[in-house]
C-alpha positions in Angstrom: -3.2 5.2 -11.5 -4.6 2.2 -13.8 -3.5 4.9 -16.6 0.2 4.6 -15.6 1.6 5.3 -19.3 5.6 3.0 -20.5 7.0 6.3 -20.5 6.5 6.6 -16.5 7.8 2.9 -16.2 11.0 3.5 -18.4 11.3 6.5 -15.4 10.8 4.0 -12.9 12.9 1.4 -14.2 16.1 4.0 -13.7 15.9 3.5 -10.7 16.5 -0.2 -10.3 20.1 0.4 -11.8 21.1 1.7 -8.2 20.3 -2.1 -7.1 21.8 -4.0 -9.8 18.2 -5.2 -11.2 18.1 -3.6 -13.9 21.0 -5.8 -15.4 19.1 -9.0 -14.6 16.4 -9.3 -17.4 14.3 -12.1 -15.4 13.7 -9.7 -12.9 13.5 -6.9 -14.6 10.7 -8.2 -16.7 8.5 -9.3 -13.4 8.9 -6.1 -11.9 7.6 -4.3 -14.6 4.7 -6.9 -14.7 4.0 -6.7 -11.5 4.2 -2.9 -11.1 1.3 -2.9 -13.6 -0.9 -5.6 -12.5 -0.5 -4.2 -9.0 -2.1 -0.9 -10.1 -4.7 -2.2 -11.6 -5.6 -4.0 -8.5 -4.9 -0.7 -6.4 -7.3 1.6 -9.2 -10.1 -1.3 -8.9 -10.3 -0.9 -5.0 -9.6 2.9 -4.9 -12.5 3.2 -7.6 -14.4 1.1 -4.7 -14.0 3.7 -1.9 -15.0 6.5 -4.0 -17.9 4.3 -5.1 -19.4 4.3 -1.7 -18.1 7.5 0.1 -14.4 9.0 1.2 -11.5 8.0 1.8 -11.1 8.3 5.8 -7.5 6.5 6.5 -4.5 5.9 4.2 -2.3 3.1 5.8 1.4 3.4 4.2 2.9 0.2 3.8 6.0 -0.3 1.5 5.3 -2.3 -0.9 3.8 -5.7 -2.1 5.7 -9.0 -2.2 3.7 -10.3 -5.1 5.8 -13.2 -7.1 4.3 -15.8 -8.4 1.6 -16.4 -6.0 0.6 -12.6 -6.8 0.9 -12.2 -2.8 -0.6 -8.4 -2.7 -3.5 -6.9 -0.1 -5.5 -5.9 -3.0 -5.6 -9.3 -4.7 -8.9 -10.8 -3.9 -7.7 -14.0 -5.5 -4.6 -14.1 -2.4 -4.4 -15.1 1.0 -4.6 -12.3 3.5 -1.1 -11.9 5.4 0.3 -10.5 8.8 0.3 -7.4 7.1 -3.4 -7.1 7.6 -5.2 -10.0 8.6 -8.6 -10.7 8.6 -8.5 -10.4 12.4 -7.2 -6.6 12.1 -10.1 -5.8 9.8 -12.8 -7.4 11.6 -11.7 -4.8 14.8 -12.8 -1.3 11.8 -15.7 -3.6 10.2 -16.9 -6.5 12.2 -16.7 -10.4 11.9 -16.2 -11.2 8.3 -18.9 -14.2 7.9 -17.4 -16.1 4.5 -15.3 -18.9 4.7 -11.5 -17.8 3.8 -10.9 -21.5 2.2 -10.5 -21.1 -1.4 -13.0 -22.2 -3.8 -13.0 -24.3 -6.6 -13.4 -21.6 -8.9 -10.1 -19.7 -7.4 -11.4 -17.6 -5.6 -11.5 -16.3 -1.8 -14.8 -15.4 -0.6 -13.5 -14.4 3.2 -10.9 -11.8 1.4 -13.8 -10.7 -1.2 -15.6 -9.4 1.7 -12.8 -8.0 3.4 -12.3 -6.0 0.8 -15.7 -4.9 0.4 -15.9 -3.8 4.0 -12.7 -2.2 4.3 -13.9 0.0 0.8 -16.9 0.7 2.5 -15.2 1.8 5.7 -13.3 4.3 3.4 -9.7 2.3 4.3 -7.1 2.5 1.5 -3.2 1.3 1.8 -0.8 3.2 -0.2 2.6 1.7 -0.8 5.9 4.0 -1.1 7.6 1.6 -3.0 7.1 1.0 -6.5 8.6 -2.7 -7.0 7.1 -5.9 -5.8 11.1 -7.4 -4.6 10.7 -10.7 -2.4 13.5 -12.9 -2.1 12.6 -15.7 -5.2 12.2 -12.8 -8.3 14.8 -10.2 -7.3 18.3 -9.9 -6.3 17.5 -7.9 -3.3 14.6 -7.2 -0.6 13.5 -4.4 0.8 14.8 -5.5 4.3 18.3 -6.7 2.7 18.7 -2.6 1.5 17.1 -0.8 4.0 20.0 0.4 6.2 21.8 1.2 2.8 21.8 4.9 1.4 20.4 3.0 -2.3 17.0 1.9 0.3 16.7 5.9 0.5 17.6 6.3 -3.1 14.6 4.7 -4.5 12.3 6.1 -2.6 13.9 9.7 -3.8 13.9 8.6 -7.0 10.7 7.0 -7.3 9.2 10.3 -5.7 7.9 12.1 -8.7 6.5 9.2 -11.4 5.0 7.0 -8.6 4.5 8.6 -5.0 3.6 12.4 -5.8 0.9 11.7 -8.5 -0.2 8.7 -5.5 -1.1 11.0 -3.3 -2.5 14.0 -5.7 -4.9 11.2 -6.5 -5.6 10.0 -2.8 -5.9 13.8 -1.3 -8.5 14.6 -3.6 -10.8 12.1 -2.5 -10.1 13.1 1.6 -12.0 15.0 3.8 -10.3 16.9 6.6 -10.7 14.3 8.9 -8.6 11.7 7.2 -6.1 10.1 9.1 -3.1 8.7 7.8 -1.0 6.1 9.7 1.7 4.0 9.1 1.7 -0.2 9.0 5.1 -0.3 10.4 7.2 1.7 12.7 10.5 1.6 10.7 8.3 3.4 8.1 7.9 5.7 10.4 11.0 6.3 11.5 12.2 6.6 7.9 9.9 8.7 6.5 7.3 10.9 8.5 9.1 13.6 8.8 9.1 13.6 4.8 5.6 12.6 4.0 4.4 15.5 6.8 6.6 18.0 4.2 5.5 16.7 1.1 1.3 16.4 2.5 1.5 20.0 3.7 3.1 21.4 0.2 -0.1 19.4 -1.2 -2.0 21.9 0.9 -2.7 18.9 3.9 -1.2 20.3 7.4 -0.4 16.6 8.6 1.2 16.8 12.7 2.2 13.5 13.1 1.8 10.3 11.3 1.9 7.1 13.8 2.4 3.8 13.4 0.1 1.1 14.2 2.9 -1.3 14.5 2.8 -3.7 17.9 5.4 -6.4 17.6 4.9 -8.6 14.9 0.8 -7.5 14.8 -1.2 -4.2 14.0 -2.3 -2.6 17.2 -6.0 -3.1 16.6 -7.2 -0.8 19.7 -5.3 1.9 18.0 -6.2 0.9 14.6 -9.5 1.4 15.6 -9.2 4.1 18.0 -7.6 6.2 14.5 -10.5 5.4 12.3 -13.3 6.5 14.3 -11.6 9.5 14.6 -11.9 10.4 11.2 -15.6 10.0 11.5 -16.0 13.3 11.2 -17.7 15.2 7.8 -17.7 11.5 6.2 
């Protein structure tokens, strides 16, 4: 996905006209920064999994918040957030022993190792957005749109450059025990039934896909519960 050629942005970037972005350059010029330096992150820790074994869950989140402190999962250099803390990874990988105050030299040695872990553990977040929109680089958020038909529009939109080739990617690196949850359960609501469609055309017969959404947290029991599961023919 590092690959991701201007052509398939310029696709991309179509979409942003349903939101009225596309007319701001400021923001249309960090999203198309982002969107790149996002997927370079995602190819370097995908290329990590492989490195070590399979992939044995996807988590779906919907998409990073990035700006200018480059807030993203995959950023070793950031912060980990309530999307996954360090707490929700130590219940797949164990206590994380480095310290998460950052060094002189930039960088985070606790989220270095979280990462690290979590490849090893074959773990891999997907996002099904394309655009990093927070509230300080974009005229809209994600949560702002979500209960609008344009929220659904992306994603439809989006579906072919970004998503489908995604997941192409991801399913050829699964074994038949990879599960495949969602981070949050209006993700779910919004788009299971969809994903189950589009995994089985893939050739992957997907049931259900749950969330491991509990309030404000991730349900580590559950979190855990899922990813031994897919123990199986790792």
């Amino acid at each position: 996905m590092s690959g991701v050629m201007p052509n398939q942005w310029d696709e991309l970037a179509e979409s942003l006209e349903a939101f009225g972005i596309g007319r701001n350059e400021a923001s249309a010029r960090y999203l198309r920064r982002s969107f790149f330096q996002v997927k370079d992150l995602w190819s370097k820790q995908h290329n990590a999994i492989l490195a070590m074994g399979k992939i044995r869950l996807v988590m779906f989140g919907e998409a990073p918040l990035y700006g200018k402190k480059e807030s993203y999962f995959y950023n070793a250099a950031a912060g980990a957030t309530e999307f996954f803390t360090y707490k929700d990874a130590e219940a797949i990988v164990g206590p994380l022993l480095y310290s998460s105050r950052v060094q002189k030299n930039g960088t985070r040695p606790r989220k270095e190792e979280m990462l690290k872990s979590l490849a090893k553990a074959g773990v891999l977040v997907v996002d099904l957005m394309p655009f990093a929109l927070n509230q300080f680089d974009t005229v809209v958020t994600y949560s702002s749109i979500r209960k609008e038909s344009s929220y659904l529009n992306i994603f439809d939109k989006c579906w072919d450059p970004y998503l489908l080739p995604m997941l192409k990617l991801v399913l050829e690196h699964t074994t038949p025990e990879t599960k495949f949850v969602f981070r949050y359960q209006v993700l779910r609501n919004l788009f299971e039934r969809r994903l189950i469609d589009e995994l089985g055309k893939l050739g992957r017969a997907v049931d259900t896909i749950p969330s491991i959404h509990e309030s404000r947290s991730v349900n580590r029991s559950e979190l855990l519960r899922i990813w031994i599961s897919s123990a199986q023919h790792v």
